[in-house]
DRENROFI-112863 format. One record per residue (C-alpha): chain; residue number from 1; x, y, z; residue in one letter. Coordinates in Angstrom, 2 decimals. Layout:
// DRENROFI-112863
   chaine   num        c1        c2        c3   residu
        A   NUM         X         Y         Z        a
...
// end
This chain:
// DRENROFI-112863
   chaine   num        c1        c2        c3   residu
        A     1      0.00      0.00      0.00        x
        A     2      0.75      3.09     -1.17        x
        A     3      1.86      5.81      1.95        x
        A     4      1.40      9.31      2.41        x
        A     5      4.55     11.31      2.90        x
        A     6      5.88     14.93      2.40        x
        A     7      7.73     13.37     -1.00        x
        A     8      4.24     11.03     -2.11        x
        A     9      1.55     13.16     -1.26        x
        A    10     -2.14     11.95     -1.28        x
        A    11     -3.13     11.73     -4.82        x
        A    12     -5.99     14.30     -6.20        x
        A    13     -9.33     13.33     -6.07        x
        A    14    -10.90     12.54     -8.81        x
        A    15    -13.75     14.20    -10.60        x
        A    16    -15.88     13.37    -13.82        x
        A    17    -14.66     14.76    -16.59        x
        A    18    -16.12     18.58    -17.30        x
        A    19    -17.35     18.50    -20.83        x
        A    20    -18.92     21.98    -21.77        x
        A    21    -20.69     20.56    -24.95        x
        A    22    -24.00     18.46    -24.71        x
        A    23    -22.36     15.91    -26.41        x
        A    24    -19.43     15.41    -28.89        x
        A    25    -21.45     12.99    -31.37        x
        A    26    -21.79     13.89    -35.01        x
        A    27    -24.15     11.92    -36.13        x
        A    28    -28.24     12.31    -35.87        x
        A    29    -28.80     11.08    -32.58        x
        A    30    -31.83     13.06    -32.14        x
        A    31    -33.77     10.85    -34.73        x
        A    32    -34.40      8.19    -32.96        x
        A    33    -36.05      9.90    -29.81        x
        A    34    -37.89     12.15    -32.22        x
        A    35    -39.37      9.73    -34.26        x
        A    36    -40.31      7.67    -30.81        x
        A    37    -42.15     10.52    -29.66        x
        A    38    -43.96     10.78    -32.86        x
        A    39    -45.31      7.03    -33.07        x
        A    40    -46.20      6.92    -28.93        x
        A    41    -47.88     10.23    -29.43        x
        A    42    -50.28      8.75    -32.08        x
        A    43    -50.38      5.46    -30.75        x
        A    44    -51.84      6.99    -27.76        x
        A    45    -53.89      9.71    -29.49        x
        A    46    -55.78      6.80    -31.12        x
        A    47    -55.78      4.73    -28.30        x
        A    48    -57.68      7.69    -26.64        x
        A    49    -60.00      8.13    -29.66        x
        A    50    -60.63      4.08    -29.93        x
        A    51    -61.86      4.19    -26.33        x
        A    52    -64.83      6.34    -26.80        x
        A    53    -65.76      5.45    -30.43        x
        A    54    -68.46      2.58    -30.01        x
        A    55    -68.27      1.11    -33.39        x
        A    56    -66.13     -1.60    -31.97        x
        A    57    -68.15     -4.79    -33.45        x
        A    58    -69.32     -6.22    -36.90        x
        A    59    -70.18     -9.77    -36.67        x
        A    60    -67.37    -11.64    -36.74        x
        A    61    -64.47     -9.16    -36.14        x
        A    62    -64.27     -7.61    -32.32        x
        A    63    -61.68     -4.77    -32.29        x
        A    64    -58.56     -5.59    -29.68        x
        A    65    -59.12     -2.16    -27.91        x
        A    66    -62.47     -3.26    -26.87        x
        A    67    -61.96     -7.00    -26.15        x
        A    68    -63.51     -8.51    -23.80        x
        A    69    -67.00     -6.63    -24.18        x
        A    70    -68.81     -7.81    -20.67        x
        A    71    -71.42     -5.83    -19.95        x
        A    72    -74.74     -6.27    -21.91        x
        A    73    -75.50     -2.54    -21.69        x
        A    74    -72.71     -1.79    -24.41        x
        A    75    -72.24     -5.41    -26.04        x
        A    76    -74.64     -7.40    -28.23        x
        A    77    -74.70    -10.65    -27.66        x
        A    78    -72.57    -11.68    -30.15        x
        A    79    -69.78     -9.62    -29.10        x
        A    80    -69.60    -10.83    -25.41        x
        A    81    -67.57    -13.33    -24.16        x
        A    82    -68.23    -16.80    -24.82        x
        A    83    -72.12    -14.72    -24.63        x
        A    84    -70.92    -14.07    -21.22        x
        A    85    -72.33    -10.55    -19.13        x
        A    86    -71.00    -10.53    -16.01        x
        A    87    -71.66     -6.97    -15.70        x
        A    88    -75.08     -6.81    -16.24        x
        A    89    -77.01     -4.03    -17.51        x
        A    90    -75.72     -1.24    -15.11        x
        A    91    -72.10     -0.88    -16.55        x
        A    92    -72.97      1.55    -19.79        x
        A    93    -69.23      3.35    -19.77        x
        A    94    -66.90      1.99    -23.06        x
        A    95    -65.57     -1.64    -23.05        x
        A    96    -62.21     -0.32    -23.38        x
        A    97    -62.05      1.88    -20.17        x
        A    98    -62.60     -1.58    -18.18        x
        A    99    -60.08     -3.53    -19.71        x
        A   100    -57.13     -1.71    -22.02        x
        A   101    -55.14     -0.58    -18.47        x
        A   102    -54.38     -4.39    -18.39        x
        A   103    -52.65     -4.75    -21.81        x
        A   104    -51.12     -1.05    -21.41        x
        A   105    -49.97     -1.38    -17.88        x
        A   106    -47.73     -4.18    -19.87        x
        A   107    -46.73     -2.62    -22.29        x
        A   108    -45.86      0.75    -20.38        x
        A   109    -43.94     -1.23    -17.64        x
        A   110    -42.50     -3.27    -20.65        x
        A   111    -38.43     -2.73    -20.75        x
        A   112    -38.18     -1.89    -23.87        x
        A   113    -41.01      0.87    -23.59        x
        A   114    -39.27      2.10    -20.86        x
        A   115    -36.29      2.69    -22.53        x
        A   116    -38.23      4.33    -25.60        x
        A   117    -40.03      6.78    -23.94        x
        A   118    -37.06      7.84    -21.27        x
        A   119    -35.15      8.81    -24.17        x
        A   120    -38.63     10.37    -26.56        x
        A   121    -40.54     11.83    -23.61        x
        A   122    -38.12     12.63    -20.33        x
        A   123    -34.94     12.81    -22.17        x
        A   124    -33.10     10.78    -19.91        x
        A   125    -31.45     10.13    -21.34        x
        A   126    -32.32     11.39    -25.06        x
        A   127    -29.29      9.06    -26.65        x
        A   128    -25.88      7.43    -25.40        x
        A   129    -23.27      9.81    -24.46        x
        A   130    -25.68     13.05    -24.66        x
        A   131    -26.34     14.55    -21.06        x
        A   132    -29.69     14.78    -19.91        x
        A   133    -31.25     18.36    -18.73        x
        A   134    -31.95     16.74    -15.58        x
        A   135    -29.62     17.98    -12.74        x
        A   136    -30.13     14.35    -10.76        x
        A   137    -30.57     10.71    -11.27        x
        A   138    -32.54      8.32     -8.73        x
        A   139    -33.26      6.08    -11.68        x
        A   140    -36.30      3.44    -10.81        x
        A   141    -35.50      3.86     -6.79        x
        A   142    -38.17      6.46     -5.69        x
        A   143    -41.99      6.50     -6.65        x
        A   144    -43.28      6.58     -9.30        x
        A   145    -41.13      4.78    -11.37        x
        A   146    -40.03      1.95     -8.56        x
        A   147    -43.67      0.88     -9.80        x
        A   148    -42.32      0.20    -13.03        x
        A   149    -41.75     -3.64    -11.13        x
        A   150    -45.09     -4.52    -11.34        x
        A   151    -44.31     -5.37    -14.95        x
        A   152    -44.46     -8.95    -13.87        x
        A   153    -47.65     -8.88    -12.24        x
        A   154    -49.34     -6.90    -15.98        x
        A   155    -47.38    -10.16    -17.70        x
        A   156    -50.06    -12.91    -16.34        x
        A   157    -52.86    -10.25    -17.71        x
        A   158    -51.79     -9.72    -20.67        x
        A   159    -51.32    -13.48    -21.37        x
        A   160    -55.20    -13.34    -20.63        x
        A   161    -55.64    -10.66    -23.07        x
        A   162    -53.40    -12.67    -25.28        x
        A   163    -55.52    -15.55    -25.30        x
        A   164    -58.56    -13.58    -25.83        x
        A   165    -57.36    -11.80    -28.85        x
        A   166    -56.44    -15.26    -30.09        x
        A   167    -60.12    -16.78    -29.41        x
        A   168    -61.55    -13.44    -31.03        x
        A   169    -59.47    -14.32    -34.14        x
        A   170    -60.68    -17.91    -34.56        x
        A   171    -63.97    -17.06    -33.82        x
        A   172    -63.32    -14.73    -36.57        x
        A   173    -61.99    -17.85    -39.03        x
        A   174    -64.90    -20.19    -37.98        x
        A   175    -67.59    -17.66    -39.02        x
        A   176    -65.75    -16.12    -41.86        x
        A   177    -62.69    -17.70    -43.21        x
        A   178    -62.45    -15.80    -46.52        x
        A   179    -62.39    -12.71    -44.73        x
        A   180    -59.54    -10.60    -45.16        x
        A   181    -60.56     -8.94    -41.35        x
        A   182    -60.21    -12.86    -40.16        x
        A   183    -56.55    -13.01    -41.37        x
        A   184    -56.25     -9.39    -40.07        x
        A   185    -57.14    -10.32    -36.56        x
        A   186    -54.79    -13.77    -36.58        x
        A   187    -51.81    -12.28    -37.57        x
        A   188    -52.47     -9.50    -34.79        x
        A   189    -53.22    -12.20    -32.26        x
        A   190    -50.04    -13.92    -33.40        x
        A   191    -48.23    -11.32    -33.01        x
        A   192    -49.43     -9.75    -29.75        x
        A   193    -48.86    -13.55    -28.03        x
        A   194    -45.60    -13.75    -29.48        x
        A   195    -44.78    -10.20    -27.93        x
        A   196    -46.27    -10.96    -24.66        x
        A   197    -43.88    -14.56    -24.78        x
        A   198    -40.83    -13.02    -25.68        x
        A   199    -40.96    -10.72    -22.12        x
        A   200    -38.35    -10.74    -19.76        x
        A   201    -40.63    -11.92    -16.84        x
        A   202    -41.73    -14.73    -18.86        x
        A   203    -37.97    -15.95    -19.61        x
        A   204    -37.39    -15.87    -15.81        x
        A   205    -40.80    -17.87    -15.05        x
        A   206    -40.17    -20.69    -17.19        x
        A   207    -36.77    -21.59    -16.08        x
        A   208    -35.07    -18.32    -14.95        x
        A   209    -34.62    -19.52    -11.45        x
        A   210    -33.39    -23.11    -11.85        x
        A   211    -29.80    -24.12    -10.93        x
        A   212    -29.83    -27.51    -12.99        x
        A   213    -31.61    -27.40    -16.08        x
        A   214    -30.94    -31.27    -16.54        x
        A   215    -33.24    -32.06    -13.99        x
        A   216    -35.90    -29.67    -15.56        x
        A   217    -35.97    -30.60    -19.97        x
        A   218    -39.28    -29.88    -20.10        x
        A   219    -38.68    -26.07    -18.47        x
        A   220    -35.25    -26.08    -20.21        x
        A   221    -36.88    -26.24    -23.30        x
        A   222    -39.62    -23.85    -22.83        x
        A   223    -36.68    -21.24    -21.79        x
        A   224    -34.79    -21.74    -24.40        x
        A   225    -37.52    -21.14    -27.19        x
        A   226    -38.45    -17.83    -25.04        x
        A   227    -34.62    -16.98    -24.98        x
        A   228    -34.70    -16.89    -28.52        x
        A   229    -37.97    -14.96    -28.86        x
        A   230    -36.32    -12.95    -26.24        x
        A   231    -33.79    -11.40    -28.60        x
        A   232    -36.46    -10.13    -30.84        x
        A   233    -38.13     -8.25    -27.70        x
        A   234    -37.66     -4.73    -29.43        x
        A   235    -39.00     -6.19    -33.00        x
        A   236    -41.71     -7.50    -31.77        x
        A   237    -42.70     -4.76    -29.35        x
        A   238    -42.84     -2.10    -32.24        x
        A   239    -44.85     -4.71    -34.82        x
        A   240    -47.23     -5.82    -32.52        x
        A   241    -48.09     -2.13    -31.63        x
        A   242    -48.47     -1.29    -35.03        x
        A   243    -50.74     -4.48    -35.66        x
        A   244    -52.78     -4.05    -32.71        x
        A   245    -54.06     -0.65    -34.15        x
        A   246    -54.46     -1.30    -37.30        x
        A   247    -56.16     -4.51    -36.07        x
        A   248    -58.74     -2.26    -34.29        x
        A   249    -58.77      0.27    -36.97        x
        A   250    -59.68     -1.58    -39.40        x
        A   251    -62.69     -3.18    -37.59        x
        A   252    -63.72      0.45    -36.80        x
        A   253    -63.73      1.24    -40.61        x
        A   254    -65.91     -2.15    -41.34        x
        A   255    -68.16     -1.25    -38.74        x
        A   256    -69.10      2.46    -39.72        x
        A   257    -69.11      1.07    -43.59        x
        A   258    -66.16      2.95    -44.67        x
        A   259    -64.58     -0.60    -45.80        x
        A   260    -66.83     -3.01    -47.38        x
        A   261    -66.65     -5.65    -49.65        x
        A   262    -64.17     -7.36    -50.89        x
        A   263    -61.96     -5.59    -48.25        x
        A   264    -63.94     -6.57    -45.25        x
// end
C-alpha cells in the first residue's frame, strides 16, 4: 500500500470529466427519440380516440381495444364473451375503459417501452453519451417509477388478453374464413402472443430460477424457445403495436361502412 509522505503526497481526487458541450457525437442522434415521440404520441392519441368510439363490433371481427365486451348494456350478444355478461345491464361506460389498463400497464412497464419513452418523452437520457437536462438521477429507486416492477404482475394479464385476442381471431376464421378482417385479426393475435412470450418476466418464469436445467428438460426447453424470442423483444414490441391498431382500426372502418366488400 501506497503511503502518504511529504515526498508522495495523497493523490488528487478525482472528478468526472467537465465536458462543456452536450455531447461530442456527429451523427443524428436526435432521430431516434424524435421519431419515438412521434409514433407513442399517435399510438396513444388513437388509443384515446378508440376508447370512446363505439363502433367496436361487426359480426365476426371484435376490435382488440375493446376485447372482452362484458357488460350487456354496451355489447350485443354476439360480441360478449363466450355470450358471457357478467356486468349486467348497469355498466354503460366503453368496453375499453374496463379492460385496455391491463394490456397497457404491460406494455408501459415493458423494458423496452421504458427505454423508448425515457429517451422520446423525459430525455433521460435522449441518446448514449448526450447529457440529460436533468440535474439528478434516482433512476427506478423512488416512486413513481419503482412501480415500473409490477411489470411482472401486468405479464399474467396480458397473457389473458393474449388468449382472448387469439379466441376473437378464430372465432373470426370459424364464421368467416375468406375474410380478409379474419386473417387481419390472426396475424395481430399472433403477433401480440408472441410479444407478450418473448418478455423478460416470462424468460425468468419458465426456467429463470433453476440451478440444474438437466433435472428440468421440459422447463429447459420452454426457456430456451423464449430466450430466442427474447432477442427479438424490441421487433416484436414495435410490430405488434403497429398491428394491434391497425387490427382495431380496421374493424372500426368495417363497422361504420367505410370498408366493405371485398376488403372486409
Amino acid at each position: 500500500m501506497t503511503q502518504t509522505t511529504a515526498d508522495n503526497p495523497a493523490p488528487a481526487r478525482r472528478q468526472r470529466a467537465q465536458i462543456k458541450e452536450r455531447t461530442l457525437r456527429t451523427d443524428q442522434w436526435w432521430r431516434y427519440p424524435l421519431v419515438t415521440f412521434i409514433i407513442f404520441t399517435a399510438f396513444l392519441v388513437y388509443a384515446t380516440w378508440a376508447i370512446f368510439d363505439n363502433d367496436f363490433f361487426v359480426a365476426p371481427y371484435h376490435a382488440p381495444f375493446a376485447s372482452p365486451c362484458l357488460a350487456e348494456a354496451v355489447c350485443e350478444p354476439d360480441a360478449r364473451l363466450f355470450g358471457w355478461a357478467p356486468l349486467g345491464d348497469w355498466y354503460t361506460w366503453p368496453p375499453g375503459l374496463l379492460i385496455l389498463g391491463l394490456p397497457a400497464g404491460f406494455r408501459f412497464t415493458c423494458y423496452y417501452y421504458r427505454k423508448a419513452y425515457y429517451r422520446g418523452f423525459w430525455l433521460s437520457p435522449p441518446a448514449c453519451a448526450v447529457n440529460e437536462p436533468h440535474s439528478k438521477y434516482t433512476g427506478e429507486s423512488r416512486f413513481p417509477l419503482i412501480l415500473q416492477n409490477v411489470h411482472r404482475y401486468f405479464f399474467y394479464a396480458a397473457i389473458v388478453i393474449g388468449l382472448i385476442l387469439a379466441y376473437d381471431a378464430v372465432k373470426a376464421l370459424i364464421e368467416k374464413p375468406g375474410g380478409v378482417g379474419t386473417w387481419v385479426l390472426i396475424v395481430n393475435a399472433i403477433l401480440i402472443n408472441l410479444y407478450t412470450l418473448s418478455c423478460h418476466s416470462c424468460r425468468h418464469i419458465t426456467a429463470g430460477r433453476l440451478n440444474h436445467f438437466s433435472k428440468h428438460p421440459i422447463r429447459y426447453r420452454a426457456w430456451g424457445f423464449v430466450s430466442k424470442l427474447n432477442a427479438k423483444h424490441q421487433e416484436l414490441a414495435l410490430v405488434s403495436m403497429f398491428s394491434v391498431m391497425g387490427a382495431d382500426l380496421y374493424v372500426r372502418l368495417v363497422a361504420k361502412g367505410v370498408l366493405t366488400f371485398p376488403f372486409a
